[in-house]
N, CA, C and O atoms as a DFTB+ gen file, in Angstrom:
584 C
 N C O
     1  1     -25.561     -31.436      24.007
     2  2     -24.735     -30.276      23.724
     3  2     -25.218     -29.641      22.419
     4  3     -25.260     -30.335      21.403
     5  1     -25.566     -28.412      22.399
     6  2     -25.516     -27.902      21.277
     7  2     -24.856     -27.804      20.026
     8  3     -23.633     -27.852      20.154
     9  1     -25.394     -27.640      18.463
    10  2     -23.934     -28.219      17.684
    11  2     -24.336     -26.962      16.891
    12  3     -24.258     -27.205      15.687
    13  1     -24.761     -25.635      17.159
    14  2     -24.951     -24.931      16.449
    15  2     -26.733     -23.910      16.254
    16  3     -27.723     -24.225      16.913
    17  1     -26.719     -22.598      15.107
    18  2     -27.415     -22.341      15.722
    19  2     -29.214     -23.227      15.269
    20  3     -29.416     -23.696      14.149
    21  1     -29.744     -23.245      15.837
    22  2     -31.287     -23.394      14.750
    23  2     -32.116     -22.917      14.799
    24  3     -32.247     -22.171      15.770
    25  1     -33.323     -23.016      13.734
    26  2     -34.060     -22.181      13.711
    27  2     -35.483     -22.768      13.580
    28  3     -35.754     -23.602      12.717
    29  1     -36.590     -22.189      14.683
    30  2     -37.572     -22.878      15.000
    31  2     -38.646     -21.996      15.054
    32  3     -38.791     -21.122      15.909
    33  1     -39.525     -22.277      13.973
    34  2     -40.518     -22.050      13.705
    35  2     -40.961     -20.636      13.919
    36  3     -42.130     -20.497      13.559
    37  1     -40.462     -19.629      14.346
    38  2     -40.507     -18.368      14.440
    39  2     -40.031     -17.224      13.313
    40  3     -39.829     -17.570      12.149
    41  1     -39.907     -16.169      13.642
    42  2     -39.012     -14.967      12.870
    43  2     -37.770     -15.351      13.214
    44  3     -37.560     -15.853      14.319
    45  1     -36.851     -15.171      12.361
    46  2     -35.440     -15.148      12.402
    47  2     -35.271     -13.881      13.351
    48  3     -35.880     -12.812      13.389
    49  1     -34.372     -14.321      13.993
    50  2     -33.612     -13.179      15.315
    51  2     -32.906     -11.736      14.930
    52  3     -32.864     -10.774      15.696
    53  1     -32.443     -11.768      13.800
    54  2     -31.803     -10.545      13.170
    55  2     -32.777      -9.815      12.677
    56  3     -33.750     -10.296      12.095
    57  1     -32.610      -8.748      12.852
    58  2     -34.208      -7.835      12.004
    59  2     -33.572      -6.893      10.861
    60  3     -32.570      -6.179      10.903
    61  1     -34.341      -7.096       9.998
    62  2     -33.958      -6.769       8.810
    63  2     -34.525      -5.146       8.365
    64  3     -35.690      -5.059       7.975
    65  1     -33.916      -4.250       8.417
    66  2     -34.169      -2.960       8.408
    67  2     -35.217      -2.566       6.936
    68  3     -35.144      -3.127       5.843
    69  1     -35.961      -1.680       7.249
    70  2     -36.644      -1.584       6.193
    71  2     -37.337      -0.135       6.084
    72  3     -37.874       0.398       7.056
    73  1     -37.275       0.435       4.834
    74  2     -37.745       1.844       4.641
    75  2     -37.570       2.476       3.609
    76  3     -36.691       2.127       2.821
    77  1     -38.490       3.720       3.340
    78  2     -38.002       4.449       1.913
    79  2     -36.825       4.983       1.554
    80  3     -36.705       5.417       0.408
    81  1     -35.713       5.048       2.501
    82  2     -34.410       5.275       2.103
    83  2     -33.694       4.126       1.795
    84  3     -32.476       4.224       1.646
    85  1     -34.266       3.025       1.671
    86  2     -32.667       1.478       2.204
    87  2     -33.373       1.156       0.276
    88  3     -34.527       1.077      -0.146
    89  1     -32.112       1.058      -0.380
    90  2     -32.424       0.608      -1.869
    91  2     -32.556      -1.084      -1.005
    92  3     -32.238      -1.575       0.078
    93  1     -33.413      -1.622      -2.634
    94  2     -33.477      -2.565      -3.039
    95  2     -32.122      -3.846      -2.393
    96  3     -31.057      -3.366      -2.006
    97  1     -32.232      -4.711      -2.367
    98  2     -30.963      -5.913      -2.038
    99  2     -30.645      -6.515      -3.114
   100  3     -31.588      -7.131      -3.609
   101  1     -29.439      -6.590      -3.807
   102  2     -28.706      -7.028      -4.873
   103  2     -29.107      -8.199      -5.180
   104  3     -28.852      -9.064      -4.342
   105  1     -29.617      -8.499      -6.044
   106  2     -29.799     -10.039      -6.594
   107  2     -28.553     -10.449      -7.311
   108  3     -27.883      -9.842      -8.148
   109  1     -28.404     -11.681      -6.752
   110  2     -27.056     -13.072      -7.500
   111  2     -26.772     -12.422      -9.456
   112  3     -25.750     -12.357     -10.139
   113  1     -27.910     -12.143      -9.684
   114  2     -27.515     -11.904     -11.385
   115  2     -27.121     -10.200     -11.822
   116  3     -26.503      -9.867     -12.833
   117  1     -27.747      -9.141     -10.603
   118  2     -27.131      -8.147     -10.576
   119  2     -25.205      -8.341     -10.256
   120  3     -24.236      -7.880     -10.858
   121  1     -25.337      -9.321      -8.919
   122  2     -24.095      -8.720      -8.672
   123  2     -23.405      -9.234      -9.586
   124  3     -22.388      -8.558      -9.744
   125  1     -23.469     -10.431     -10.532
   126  2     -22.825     -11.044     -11.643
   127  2     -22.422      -9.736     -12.438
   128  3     -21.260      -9.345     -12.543
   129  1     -23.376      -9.195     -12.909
   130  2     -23.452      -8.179     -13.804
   131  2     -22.751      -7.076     -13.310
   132  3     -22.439      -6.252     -14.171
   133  1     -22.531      -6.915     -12.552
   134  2     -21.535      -5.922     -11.840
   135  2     -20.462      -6.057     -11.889
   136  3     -19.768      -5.197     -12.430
   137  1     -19.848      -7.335     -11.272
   138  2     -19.123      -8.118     -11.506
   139  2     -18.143      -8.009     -12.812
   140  3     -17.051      -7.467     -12.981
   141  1     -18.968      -8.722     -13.617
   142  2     -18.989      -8.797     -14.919
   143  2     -18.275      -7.291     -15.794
   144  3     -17.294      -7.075     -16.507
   145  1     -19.128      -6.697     -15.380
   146  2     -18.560      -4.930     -15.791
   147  2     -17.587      -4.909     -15.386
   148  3     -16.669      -5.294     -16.110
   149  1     -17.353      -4.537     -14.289
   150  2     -15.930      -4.157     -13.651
   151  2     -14.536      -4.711     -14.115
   152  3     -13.446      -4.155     -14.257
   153  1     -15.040      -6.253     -14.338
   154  2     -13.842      -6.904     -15.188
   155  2     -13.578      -6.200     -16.656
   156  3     -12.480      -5.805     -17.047
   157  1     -14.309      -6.158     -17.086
   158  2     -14.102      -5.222     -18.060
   159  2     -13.936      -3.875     -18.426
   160  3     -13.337      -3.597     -19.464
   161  1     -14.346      -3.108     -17.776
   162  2     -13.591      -1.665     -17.619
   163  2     -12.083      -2.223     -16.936
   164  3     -11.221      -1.980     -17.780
   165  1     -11.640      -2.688     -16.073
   166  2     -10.048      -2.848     -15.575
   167  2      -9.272      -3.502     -17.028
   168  3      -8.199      -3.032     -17.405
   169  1     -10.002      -4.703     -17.819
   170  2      -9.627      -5.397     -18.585
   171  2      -9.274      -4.131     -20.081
   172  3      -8.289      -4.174     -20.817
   173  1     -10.131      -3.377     -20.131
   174  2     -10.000      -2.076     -21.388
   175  2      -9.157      -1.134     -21.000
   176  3      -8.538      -0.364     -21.736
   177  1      -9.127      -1.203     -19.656
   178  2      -7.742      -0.106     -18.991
   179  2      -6.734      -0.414     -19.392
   180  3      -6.304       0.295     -20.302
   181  1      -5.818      -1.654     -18.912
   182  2      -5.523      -2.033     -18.840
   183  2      -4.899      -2.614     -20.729
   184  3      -3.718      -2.438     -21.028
   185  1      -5.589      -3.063     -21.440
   186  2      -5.421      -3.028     -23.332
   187  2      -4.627      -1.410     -23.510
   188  3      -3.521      -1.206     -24.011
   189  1      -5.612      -0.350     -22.908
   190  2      -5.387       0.590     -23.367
   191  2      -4.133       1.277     -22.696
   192  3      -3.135       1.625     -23.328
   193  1      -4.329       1.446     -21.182
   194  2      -2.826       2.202     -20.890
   195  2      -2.163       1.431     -19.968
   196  3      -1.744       1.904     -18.911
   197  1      -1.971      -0.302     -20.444
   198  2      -0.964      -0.561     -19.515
   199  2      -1.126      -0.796     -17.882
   200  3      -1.994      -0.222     -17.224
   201  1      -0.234      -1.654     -17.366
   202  2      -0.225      -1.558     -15.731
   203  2       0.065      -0.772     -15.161
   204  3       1.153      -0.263     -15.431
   205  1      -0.505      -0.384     -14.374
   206  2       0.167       0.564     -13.472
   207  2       1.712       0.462     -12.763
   208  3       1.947      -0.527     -12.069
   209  1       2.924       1.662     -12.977
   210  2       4.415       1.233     -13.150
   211  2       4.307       1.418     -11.217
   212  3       5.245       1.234     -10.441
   213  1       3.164       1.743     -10.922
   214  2       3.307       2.201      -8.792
   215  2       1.682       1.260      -8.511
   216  3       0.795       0.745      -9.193
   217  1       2.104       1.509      -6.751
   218  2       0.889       1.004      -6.338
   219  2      -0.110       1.927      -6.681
   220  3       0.141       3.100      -6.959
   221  1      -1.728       1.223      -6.666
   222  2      -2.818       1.715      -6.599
   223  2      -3.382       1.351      -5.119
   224  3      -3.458       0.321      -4.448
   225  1      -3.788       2.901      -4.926
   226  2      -4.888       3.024      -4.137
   227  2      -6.809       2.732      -4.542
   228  3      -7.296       3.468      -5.400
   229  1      -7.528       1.888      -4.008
   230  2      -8.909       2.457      -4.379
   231  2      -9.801       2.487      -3.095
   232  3     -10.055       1.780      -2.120
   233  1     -10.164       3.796      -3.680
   234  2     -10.762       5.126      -2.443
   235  2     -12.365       5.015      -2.928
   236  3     -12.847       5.432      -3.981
   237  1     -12.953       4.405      -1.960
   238  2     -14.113       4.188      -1.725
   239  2     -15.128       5.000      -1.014
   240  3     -14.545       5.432      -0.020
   241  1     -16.169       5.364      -1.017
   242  2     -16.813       6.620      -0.684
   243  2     -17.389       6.260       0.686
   244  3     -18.038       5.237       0.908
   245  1     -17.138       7.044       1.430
   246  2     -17.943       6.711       2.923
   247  2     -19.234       7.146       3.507
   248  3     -19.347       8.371       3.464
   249  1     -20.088       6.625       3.957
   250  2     -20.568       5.624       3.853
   251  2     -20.623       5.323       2.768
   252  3     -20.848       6.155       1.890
   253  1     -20.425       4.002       2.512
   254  2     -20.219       3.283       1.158
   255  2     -22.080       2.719       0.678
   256  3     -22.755       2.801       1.705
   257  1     -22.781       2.317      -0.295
   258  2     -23.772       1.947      -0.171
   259  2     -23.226       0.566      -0.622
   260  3     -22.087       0.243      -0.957
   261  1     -24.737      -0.382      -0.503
   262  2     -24.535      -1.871      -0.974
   263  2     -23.522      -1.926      -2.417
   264  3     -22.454      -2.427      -2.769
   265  1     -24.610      -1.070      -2.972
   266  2     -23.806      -1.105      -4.813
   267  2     -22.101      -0.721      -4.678
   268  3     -21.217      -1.386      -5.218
   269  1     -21.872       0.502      -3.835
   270  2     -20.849       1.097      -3.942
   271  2     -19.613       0.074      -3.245
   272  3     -18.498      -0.121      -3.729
   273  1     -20.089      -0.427      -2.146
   274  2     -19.518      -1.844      -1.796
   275  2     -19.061      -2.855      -2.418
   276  3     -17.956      -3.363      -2.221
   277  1     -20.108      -3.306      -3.422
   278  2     -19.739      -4.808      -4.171
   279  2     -19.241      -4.118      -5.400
   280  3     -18.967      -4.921      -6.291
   281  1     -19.016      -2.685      -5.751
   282  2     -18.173      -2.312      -6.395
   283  2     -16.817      -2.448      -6.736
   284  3     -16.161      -2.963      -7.641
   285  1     -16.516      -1.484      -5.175
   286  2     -15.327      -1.675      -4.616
   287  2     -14.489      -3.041      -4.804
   288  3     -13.338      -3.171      -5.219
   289  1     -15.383      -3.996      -4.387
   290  2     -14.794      -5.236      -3.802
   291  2     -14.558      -5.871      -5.259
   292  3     -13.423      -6.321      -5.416
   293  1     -15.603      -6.007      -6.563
   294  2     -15.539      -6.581      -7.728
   295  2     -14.138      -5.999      -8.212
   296  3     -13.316      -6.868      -8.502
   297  1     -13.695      -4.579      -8.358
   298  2     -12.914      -3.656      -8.640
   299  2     -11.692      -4.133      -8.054
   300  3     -10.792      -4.186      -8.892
   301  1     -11.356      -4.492      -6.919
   302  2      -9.877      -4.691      -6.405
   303  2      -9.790      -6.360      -7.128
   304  3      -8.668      -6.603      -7.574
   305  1     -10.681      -7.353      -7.268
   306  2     -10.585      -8.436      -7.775
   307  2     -10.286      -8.584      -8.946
   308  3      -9.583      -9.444      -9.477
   309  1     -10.913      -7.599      -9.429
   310  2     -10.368      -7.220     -11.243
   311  2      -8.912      -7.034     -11.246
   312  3      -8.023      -7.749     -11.706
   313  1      -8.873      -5.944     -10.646
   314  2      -6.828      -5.245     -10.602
   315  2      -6.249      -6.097     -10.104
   316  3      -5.085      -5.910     -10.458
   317  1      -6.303      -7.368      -9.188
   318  2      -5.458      -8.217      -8.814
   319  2      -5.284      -9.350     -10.212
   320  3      -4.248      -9.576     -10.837
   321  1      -6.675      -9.952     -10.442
   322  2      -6.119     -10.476     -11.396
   323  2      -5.540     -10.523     -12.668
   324  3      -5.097     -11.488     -13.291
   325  1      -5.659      -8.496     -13.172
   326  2      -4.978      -8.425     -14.457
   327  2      -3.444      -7.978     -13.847
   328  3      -2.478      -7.757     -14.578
   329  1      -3.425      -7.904     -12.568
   330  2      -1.631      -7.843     -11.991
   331  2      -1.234      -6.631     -11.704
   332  3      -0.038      -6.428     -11.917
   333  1      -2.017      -5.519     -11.175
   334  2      -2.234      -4.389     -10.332
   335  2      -1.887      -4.589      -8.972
   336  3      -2.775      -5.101      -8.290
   337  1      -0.655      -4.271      -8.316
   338  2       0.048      -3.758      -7.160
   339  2      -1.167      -2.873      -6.501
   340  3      -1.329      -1.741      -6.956
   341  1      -1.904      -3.269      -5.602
   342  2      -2.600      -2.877      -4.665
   343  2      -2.192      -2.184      -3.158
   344  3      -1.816      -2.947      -2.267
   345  1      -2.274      -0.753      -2.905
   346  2      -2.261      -1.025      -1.418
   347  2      -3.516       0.036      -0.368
   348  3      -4.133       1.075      -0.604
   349  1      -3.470      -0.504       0.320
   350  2      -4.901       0.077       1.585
   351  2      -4.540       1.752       2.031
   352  3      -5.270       2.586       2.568
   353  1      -2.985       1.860       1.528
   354  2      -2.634       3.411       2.187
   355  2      -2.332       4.261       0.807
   356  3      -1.548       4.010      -0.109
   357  1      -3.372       5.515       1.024
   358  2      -3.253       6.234       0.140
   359  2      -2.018       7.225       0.196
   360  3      -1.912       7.895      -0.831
   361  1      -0.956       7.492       1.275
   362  2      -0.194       7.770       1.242
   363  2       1.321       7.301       0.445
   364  3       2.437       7.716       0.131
   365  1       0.320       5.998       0.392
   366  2       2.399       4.951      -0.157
   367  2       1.663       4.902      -1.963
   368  3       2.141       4.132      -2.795
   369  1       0.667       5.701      -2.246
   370  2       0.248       5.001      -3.792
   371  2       0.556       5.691      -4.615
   372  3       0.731       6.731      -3.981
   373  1       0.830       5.978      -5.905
   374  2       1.392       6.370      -7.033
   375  2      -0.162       6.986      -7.619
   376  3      -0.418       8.056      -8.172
   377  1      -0.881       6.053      -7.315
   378  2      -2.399       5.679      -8.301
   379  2      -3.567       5.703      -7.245
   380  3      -3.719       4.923      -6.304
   381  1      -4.400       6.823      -7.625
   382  2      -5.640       6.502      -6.826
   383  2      -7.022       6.206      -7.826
   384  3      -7.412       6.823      -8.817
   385  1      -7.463       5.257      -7.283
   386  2      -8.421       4.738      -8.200
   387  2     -10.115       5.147      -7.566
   388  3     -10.365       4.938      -6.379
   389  1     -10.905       5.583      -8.267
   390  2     -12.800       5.956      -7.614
   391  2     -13.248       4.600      -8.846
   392  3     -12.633       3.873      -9.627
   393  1     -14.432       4.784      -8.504
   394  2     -15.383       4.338      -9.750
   395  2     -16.646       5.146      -9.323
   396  3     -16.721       5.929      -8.377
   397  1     -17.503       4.843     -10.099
   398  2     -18.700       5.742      -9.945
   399  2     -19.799       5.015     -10.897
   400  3     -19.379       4.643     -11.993
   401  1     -21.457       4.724     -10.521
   402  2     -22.391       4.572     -11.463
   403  2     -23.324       5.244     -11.300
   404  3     -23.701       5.783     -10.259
   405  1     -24.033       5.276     -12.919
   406  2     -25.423       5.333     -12.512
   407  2     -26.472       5.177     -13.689
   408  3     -25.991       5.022     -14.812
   409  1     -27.738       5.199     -13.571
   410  2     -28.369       4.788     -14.616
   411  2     -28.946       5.742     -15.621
   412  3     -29.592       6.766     -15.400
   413  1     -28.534       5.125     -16.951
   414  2     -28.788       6.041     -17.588
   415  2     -29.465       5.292     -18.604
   416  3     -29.006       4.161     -18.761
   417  1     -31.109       5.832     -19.856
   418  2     -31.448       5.204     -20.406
   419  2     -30.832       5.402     -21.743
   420  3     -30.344       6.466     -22.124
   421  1     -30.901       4.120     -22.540
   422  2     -30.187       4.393     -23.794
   423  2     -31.541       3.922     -25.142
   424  3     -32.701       4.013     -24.740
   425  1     -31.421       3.650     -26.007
   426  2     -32.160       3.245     -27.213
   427  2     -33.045       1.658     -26.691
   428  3     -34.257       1.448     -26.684
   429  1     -32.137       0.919     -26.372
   430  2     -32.272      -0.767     -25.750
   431  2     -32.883      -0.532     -24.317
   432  3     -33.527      -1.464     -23.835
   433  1     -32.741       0.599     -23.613
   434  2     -33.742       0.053     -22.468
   435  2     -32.772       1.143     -21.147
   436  3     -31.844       1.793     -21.628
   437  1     -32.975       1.269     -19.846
   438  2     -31.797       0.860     -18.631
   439  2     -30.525       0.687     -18.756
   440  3     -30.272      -0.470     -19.093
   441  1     -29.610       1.347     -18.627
   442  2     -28.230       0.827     -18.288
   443  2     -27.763       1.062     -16.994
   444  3     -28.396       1.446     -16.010
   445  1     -26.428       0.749     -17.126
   446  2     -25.669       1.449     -15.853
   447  2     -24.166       1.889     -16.720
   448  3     -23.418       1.198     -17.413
   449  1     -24.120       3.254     -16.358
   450  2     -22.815       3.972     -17.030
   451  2     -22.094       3.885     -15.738
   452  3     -22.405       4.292     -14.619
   453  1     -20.995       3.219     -16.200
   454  2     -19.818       2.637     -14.794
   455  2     -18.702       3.235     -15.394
   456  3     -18.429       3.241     -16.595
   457  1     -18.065       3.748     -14.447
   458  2     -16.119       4.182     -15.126
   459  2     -15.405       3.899     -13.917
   460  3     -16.038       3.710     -12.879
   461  1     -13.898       3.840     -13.946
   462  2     -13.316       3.864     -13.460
   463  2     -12.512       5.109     -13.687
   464  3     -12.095       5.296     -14.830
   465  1     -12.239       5.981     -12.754
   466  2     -11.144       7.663     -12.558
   467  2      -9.931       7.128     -11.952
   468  3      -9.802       6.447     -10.935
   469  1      -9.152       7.528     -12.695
   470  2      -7.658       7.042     -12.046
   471  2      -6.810       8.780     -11.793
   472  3      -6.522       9.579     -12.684
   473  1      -6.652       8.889     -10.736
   474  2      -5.919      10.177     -10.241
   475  2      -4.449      10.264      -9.792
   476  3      -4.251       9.448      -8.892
   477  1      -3.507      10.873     -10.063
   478  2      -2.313      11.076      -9.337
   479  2      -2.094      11.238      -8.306
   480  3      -2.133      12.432      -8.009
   481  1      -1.734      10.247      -7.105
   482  2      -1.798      10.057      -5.140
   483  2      -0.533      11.221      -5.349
   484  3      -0.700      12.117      -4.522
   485  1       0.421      11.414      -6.029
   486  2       1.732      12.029      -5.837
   487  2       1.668      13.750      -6.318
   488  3       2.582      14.566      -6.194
   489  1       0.570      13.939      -6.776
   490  2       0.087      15.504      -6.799
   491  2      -0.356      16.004      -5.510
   492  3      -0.694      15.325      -4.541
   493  1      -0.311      17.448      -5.623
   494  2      -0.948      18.412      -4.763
   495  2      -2.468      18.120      -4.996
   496  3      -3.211      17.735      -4.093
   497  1      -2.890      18.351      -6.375
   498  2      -4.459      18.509      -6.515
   499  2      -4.854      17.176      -7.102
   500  3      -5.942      17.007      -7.652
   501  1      -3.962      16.260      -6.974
   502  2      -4.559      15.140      -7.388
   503  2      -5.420      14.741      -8.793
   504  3      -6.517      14.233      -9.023
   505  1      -4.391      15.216      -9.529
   506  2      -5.002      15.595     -10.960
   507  2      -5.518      14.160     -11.721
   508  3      -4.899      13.096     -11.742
   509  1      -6.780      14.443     -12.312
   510  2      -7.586      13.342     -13.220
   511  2      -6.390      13.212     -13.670
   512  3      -5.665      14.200     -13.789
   513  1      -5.948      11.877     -14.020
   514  2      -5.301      11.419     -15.444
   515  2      -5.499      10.699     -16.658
   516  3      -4.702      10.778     -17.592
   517  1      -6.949       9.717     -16.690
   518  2      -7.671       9.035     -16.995
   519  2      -8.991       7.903     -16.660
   520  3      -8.913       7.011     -15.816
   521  1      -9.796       8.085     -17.241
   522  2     -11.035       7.577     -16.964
   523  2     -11.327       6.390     -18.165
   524  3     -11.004       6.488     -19.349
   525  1     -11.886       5.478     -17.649
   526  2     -12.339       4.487     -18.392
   527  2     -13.898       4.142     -18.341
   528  3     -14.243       3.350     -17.465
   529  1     -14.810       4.629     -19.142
   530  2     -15.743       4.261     -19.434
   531  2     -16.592       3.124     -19.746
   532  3     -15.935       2.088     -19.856
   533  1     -18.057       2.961     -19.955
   534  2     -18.924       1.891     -20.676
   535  2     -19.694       1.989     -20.083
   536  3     -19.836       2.550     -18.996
   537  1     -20.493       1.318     -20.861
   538  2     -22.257       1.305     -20.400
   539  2     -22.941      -0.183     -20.296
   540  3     -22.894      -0.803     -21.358
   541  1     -23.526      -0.816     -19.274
   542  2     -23.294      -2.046     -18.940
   543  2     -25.142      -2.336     -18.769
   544  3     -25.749      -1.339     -18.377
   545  1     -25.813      -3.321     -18.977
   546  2     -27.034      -3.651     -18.480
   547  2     -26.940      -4.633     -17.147
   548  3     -26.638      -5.821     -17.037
   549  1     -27.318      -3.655     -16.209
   550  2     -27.516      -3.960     -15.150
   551  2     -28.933      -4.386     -14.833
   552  3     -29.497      -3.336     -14.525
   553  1     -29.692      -5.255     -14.758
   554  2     -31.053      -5.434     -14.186
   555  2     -31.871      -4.516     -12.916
   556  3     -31.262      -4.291     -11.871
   557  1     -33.011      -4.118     -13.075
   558  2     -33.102      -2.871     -12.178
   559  2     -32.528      -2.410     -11.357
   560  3     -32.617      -2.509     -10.134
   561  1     -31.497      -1.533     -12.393
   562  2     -30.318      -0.980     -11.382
   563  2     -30.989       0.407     -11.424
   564  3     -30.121       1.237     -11.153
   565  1     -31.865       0.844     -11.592
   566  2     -32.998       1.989     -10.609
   567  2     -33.156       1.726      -9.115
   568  3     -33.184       2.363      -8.062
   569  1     -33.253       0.334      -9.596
   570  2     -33.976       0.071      -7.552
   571  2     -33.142       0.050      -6.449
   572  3     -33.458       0.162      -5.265
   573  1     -31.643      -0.161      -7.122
   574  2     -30.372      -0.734      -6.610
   575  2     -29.497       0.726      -6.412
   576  3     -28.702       0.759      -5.472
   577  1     -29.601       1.636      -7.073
   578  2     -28.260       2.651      -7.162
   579  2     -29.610       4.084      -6.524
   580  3     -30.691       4.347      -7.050
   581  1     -29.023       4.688      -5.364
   582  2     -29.690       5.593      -4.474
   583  2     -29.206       7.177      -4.939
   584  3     -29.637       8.158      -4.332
């Protein structure tokens, strides 16, 4: 009986897409570093203006890319654990949350300028209300951010 799948001496069965549009694949110490950021922009929000008193929404861009993905995902892990009321419907939220990167060079080398935009779900125009900034070293986050 079979106990699973294996793999014999060939190409692996999944094919792995490849081309001048598909960035780079996140390495373990990028996504740390991503990671890493994100906790800290929520963590400086958070010093600075407090929890949010309603739920947050965070509105993720569609198609999402790899980066914009493990964004997302670092980002809701952050707000849960500094105690951010989360929910999936932007209709029931008080708070809509983006983030956004990209690379920018500074004196030291490469960065990645990451923020978090926090918008009013309960407006008409959905007015900015605050942004949280920083500038983070990301490891070739050229190769990584499209």
């Amino acid at each position: 009986m079979p106990d699973g799948y294996v793999y014999h001496d060939g190409l692996y069965k999944t094919d792995v897409p490849h081309g001048p549009s598909r960035a780079a694949l996140i390495s373990q110490t990028q996504s740390r570093q991503i990671a890493d950021a994100m906790t800290d922009l929520v963590e400086r929000l958070t010093d600075r203006a407090g929890l949010a008193p309603g739920a947050v929404y965070v509105d993720t861009p569609a198609p999402a890319s790899q980066i914009e993905s493990l964004m997302d995902n670092d980002l809701r892990s952050a707000l849960r654990r500094a105690g951010y009321l989360l929910t999936d419907q932007e209709d029931q939220a008080a708070y809509r949350m983006t983030h956004r990167i990209k690379p920018v060079t500074l004196e030291d080398g490469m960065h990645g300028e990451m923020a978090i935009d926090i918008y009013d779900a309960r407006s008409e125009d959905g007015a900015l209300l605050t942004s949280e900034l920083g500038y983070y070293r990301i490891d070739s986050l050229d190769k990584i951010v499209r």
